[in-house]
C-alpha positions as a printed NumPy array, in Angstrom:
array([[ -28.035,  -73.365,   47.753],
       [ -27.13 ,  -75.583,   45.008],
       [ -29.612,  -75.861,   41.439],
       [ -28.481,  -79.006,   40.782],
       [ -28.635,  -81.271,   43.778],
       [ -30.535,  -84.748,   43.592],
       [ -33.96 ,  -85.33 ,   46.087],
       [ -33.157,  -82.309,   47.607],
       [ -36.06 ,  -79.141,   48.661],
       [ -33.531,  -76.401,   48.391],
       [ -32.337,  -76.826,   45.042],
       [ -32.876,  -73.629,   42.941],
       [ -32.009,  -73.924,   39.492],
       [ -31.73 ,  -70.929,   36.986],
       [ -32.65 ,  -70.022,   33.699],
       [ -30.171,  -67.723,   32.331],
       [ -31.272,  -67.184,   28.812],
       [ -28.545,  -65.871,   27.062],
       [ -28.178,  -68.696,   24.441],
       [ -31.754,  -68.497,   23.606],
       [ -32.977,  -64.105,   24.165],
       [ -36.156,  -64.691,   22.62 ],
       [ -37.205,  -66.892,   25.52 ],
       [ -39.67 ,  -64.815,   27.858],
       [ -39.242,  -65.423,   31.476],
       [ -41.934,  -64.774,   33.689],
       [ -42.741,  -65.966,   37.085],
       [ -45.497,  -68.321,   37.597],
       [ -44.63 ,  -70.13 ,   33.746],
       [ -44.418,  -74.301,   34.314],
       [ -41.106,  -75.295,   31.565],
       [ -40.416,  -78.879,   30.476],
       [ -36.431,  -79.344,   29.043],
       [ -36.505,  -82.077,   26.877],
       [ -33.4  ,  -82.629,   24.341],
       [ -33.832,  -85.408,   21.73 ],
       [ -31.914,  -89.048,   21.906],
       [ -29.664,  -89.791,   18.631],
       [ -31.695,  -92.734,   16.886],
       [ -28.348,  -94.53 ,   16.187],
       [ -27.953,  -95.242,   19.559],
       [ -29.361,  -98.437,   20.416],
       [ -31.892,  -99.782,   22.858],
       [ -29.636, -101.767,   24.708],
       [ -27.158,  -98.534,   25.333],
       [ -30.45 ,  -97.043,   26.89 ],
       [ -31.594,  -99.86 ,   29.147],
       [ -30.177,  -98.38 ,   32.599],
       [ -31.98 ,  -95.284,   31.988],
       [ -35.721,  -96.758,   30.856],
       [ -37.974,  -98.524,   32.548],
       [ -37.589, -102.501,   30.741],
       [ -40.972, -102.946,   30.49 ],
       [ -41.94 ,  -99.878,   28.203],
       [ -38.414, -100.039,   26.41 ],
       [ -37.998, -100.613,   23.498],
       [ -40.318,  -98.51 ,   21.913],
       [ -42.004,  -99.276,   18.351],
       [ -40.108,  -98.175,   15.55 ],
       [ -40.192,  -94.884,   14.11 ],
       [ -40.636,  -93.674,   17.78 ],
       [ -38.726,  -90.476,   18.533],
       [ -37.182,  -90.673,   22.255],
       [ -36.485,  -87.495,   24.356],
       [ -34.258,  -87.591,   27.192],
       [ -36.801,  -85.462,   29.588],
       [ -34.18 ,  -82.962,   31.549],
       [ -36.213,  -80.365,   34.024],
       [ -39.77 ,  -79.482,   34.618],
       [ -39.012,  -75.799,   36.035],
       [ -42.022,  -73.149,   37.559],
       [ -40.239,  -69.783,   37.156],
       [ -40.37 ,  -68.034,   40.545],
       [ -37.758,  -64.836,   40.651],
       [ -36.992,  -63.431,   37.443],
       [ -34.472,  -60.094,   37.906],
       [ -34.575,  -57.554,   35.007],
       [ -30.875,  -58.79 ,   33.948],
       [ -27.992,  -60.853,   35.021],
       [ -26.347,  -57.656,   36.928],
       [ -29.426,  -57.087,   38.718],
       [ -29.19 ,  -60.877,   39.322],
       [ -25.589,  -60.646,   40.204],
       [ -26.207,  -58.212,   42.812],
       [ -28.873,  -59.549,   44.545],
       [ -26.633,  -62.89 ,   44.759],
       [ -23.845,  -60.689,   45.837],
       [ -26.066,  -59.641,   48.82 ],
       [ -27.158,  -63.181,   50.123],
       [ -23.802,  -64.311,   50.107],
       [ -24.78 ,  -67.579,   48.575],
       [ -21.649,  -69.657,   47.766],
       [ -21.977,  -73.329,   46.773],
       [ -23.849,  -73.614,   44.072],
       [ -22.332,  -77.321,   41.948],
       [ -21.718,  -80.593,   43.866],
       [ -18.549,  -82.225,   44.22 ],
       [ -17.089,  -78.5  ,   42.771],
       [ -15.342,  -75.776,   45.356],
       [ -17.863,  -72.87 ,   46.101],
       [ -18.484,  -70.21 ,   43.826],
       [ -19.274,  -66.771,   43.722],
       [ -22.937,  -67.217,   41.53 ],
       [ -24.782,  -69.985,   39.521],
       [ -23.023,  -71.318,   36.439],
       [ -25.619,  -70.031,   34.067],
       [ -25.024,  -66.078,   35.135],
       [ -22.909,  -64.095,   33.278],
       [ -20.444,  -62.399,   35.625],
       [ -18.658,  -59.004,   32.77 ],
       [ -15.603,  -59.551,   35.165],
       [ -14.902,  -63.541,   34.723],
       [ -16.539,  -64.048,   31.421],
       [ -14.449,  -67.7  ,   31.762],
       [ -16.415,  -68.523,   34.295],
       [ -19.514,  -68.826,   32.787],
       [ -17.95 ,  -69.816,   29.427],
       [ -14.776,  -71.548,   30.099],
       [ -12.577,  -71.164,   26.914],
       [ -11.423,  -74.903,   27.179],
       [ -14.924,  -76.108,   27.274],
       [ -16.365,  -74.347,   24.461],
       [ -17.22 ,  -74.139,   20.743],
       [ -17.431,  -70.814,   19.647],
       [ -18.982,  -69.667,   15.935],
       [ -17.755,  -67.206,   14.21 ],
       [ -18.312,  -65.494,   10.657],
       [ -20.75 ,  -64.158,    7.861],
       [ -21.484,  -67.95 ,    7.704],
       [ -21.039,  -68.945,   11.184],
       [ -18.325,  -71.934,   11.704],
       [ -17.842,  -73.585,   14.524],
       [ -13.889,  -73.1  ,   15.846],
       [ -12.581,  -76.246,   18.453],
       [ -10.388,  -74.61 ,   21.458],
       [  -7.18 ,  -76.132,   19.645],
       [  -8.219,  -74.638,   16.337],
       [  -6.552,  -71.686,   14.71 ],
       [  -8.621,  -68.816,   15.493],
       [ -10.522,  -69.683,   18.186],
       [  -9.511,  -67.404,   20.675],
       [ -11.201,  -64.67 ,   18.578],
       [ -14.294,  -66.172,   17.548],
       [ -14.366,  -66.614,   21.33 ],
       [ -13.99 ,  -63.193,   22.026],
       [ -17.153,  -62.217,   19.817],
       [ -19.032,  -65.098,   21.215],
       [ -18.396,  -63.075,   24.873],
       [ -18.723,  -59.986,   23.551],
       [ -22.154,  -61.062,   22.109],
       [ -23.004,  -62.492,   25.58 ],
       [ -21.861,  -59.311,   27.612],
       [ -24.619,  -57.257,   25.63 ],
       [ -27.103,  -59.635,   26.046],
       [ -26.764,  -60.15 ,   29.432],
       [ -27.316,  -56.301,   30.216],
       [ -30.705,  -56.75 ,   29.358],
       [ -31.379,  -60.544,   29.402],
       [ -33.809,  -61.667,   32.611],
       [ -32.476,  -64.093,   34.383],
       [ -34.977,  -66.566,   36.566],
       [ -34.686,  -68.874,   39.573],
       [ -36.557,  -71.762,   39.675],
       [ -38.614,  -74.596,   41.742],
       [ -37.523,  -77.782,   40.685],
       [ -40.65 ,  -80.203,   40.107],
       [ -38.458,  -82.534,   38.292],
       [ -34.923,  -82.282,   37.922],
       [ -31.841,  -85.263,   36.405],
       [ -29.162,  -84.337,   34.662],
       [ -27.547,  -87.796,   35.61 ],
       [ -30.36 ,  -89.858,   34.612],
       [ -33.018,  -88.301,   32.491],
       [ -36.572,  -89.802,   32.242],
       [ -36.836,  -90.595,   28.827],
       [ -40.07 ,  -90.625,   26.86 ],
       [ -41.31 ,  -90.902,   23.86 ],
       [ -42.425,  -88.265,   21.201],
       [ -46.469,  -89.772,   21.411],
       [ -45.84 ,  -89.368,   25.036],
       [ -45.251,  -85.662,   25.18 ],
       [ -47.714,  -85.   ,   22.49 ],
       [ -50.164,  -86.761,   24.325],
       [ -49.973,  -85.214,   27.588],
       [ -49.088,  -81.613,   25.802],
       [ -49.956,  -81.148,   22.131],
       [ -47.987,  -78.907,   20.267],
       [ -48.454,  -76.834,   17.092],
       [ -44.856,  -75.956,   16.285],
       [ -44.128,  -78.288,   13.488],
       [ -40.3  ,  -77.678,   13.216],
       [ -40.314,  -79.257,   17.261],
       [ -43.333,  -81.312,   17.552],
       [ -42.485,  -82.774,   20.642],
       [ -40.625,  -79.821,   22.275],
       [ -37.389,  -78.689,   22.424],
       [ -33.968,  -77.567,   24.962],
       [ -35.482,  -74.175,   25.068],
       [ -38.054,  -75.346,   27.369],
       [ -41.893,  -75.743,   26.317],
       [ -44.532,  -74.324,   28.424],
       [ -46.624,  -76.357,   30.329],
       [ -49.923,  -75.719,   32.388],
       [ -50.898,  -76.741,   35.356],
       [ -53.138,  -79.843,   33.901],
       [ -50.515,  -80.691,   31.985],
       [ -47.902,  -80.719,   34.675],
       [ -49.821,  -83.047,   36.466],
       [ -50.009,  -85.282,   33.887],
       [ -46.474,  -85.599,   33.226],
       [ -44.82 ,  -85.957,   36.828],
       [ -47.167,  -88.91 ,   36.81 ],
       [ -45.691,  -90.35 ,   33.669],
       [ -42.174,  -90.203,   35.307],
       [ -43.395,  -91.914,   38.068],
       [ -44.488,  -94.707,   35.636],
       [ -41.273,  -94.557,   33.973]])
């Protein structure tokens, strides 16, 4: 079982949901992960991810780097009741080209915080004014100790979800274009007009109409 294999059927990613609490995870929801592209970078930097004959797009164009289209299928009450129902299939290989682990890399394990949040891979914030601390900055291995601390209590009553895959790149993203995604799924949140990493809702209509603008792109 692996979330994040390419062309496969058997992929099963997860939502874990612990960054972002306020996300509600219930089976049957369609998600679209979109993150947006840095306008510095330029066109040509983008070319062997875009389709050349929709690329460049006008100016003033917003681009989004379009992640995961995700329908929630299991959702378990928390990542322990998560945790043990992995625990009980046995499932073991979960990233490619990394040994076999115990669970998905999104689930918070109390016992091996590090492996969900490895220490040398993270930013943590810390303070009334949160600031972010680098691993090699004085500090840091305290601010990371909240940060886990914060996680461990979230995770006790966080859902976690597994997930069909309907689209799925973290190597090379489709990437659209702000009119796109407003087109195909308008949006009334002005502060993310075209959608954001926490992962827009989609229906079924509008599903459709988006896997076929990937294949176009």
């Amino acid at each position: 079982m692996d979330p994040l294999r390419e062309g496969q059927d058997d992929r099963y990613p997860t939502i874990g949901g612990l960054c972002r609490p306020q996300l509600s995870l219930n089976s049957g929801d369609i998600r679209v992960y979109v993150t947006s592209i840095d306008p510095r970078i330029p066109a040509v930097a983008l070319t062997p991810y875009v389709n050349p004959r929709r690329w460049p797009p006008a100016d003033g164009t917003s681009l989004y780097a379009l992640v995961a289209v995700l329908q929630i299928e299991i959702v378990y009450a928390s990542h322990l009741a998560a945790k043990n129902a992995f625990d009980a299939c046995k499932a073991r290989i979960w990233i490619p080209g990394e040994p076999p682990g115990p669970y998905p890399p999104n689930l918070f394990d109390e016992g091996h915080p590090n492996y969900l949040v490895p220490g040398a891979w993270c930013i943590a914030y810390y303070g009334q004014r949160p600031k972010p601390y680098l691993p090699t900055s004085a500090g840091f291995q305290h601010a990371y100790n909240v940060n886990v601390k914060a996680y461990i209590s979230r995770a006790n009553q966080q859902k976690f979800a597994v997930c069909k895959a309907f689209y799925l790149n973290s190597q090379r993203p489709t990437v659209i274009t702000d009119t796109d995604l407003l087109t195909i799924a308008p949006a009334d949140n002005p502060r993310f007009p075209a959608g954001n990493v926490s992962g827009r809702q989609l229906t079924r209509a509008q599903l459709d109409a988006l896997l076929e603008l990937i294949q176009k792109n």
